[in-house]
Legacy VTK file of the C-alpha trace (Angstrom):
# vtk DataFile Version 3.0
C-alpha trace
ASCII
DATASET POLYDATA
POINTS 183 float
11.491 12.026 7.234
12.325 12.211 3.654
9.483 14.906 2.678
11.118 14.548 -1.172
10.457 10.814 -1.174
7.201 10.954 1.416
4.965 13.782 0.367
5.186 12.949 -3.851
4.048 9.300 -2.822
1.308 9.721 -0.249
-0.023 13.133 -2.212
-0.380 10.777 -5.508
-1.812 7.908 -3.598
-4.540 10.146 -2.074
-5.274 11.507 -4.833
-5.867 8.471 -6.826
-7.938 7.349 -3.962
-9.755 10.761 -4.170
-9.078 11.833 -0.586
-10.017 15.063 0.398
-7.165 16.300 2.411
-5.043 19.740 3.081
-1.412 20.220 4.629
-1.813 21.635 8.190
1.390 22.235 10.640
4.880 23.121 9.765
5.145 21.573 6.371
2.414 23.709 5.047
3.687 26.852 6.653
6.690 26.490 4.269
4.363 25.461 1.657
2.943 29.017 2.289
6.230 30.516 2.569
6.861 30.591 5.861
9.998 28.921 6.901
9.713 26.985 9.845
11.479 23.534 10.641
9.408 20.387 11.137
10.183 16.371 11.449
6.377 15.377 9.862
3.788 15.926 7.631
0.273 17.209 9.222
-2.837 17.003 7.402
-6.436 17.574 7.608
-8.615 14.695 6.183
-12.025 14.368 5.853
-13.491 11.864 8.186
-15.173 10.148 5.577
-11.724 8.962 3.685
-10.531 7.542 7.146
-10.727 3.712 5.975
-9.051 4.386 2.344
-6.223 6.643 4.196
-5.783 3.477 7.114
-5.312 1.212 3.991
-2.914 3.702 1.921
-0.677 3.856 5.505
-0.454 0.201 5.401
0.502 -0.137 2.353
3.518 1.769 2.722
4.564 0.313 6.046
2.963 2.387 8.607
1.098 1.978 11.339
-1.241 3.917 13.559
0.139 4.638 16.519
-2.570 6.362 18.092
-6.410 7.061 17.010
-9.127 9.317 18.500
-12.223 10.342 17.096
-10.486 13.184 15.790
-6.804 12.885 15.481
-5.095 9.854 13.884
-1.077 9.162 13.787
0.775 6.731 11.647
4.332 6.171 12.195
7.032 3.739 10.035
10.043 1.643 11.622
11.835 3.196 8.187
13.391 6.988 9.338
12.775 8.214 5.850
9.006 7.634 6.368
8.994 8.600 9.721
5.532 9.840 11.083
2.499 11.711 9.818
-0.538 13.357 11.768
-4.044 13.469 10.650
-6.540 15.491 12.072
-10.418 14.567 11.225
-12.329 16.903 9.686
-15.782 16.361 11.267
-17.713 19.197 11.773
-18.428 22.067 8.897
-16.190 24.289 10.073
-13.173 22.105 9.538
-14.819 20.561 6.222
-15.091 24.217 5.078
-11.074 25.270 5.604
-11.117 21.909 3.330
-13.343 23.297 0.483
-11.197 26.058 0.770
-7.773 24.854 0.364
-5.320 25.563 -2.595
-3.337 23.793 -4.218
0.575 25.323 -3.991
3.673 24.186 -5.692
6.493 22.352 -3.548
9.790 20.544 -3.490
10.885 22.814 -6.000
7.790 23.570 -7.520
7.877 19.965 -8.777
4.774 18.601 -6.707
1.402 20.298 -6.155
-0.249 20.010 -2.935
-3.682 21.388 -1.336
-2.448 23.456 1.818
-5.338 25.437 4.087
-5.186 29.432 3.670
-3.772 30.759 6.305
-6.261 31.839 8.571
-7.406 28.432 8.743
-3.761 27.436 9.875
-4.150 30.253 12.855
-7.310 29.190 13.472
-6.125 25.311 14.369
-3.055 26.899 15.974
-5.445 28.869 18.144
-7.739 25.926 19.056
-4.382 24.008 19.893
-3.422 26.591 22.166
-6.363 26.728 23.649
-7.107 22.819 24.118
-3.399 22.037 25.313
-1.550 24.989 27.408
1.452 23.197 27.189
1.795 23.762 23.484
0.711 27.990 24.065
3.967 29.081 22.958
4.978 27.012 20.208
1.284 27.712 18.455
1.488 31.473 18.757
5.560 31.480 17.547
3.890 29.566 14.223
1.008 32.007 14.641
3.451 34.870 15.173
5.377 34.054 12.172
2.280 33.865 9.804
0.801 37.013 10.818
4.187 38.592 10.346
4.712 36.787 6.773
1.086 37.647 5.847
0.615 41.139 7.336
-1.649 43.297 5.342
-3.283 40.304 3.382
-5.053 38.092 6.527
-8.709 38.323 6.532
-9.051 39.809 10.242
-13.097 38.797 10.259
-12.261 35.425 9.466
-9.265 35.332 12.741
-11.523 36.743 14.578
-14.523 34.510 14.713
-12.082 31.556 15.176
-10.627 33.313 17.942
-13.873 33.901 19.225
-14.857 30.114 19.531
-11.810 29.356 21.943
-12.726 32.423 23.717
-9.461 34.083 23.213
-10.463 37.970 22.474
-7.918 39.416 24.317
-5.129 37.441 22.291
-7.100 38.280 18.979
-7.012 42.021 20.057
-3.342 41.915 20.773
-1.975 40.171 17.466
-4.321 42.205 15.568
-2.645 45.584 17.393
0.549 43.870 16.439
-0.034 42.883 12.623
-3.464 44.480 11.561
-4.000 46.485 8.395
-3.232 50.116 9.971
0.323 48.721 10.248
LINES 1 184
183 0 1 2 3 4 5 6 7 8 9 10 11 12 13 14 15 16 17 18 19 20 21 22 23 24 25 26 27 28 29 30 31 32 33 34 35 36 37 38 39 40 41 42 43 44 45 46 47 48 49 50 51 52 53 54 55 56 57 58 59 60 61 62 63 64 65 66 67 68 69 70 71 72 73 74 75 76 77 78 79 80 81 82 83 84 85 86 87 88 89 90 91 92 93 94 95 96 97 98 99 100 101 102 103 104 105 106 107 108 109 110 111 112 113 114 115 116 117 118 119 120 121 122 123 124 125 126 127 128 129 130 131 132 133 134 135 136 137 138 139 140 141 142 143 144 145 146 147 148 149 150 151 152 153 154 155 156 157 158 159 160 161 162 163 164 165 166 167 168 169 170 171 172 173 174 175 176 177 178 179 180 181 182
């Protein structure tokens, strides 16, 4: 993917079709300042703008590849596009990390995007790890490396109610030995 070429075009297009969305995943860890590689872009969309983000896709040449009540994936048969993940906001939980998000300079500083804080970006790392074992260790390597980039600014009440909902205590307890503010 072409992330110079992608994100300017599908960030404008959403929002002149006033979706609210946020950069999850790898992308918005560097957005954050966290360098990490990644092949895609990964937002968070409200449910609601599902339809207007299906026809903005489309009009660029992708197609969904794969649709659940609350993930969506587009991918293009042009590399440059390549593929980009959307996971539904549906419940107020998620719709609040989306009230919440910034906006942060990219590419430069020559685009601005809305990114999730990142507690919220633990907190879906956490609930990934938790839903899908197989991914454990690539979620708490991201998680690892935004604790670490973050330490002494997280909001440890925040981590620890999302760790709470996956009930995952004992991992909470141990990154917050790790990176918490008596470090």
């Amino acid at each position: 993917m072409d992330f110079r070429k992608i994100v300017p075009l599908i960030i404008k297009e959403f929002k002149k079709e006033k979706v609210e969305y946020a950069l999850i995943g790898g992308f918005a860890m560097s957005a954050l300042g966290v360098v990490r590689a990644t092949a895609d872009l990964d937002f968070i969309v409200d449910a609601k703008d599902l339809e207007r983000i299906g026809k903005i896709m489309a009009k660029y040449g992708y197609r969904c590849v794969y649709k659940t009540e609350n993930v969506s994936q587009y991918a293009s048969g042009i590399k440059i596009f390549g593929e980009i993940d959307f996971l539904h906001a549906l419940k107020p939980i998620s719709l609040s990390m989306l009230k919440k998000a910034k906006e942060v300079p990219v590419l430069e500083e020559k685009h601005m995007v809305k990114v999730l804080k990142p507690e919220d970006i633990i907190g879906l790392k956490a609930q990934s790890a938790a839903n899908n074992p197989a991914r454990k260790d690539k979620e708490y390597s991201d998680i690892n490396l935004i604790m670490d980039y973050y330490r002494g600014k997280l909001d440890w009440g925040v981590l620890e109610e999302y760790f709470g909902l996956f009930e995952m205590d004992k991992e909470f307890k141990a990154l917050k030995k790790k990176y918490g503010e008596d470090k």
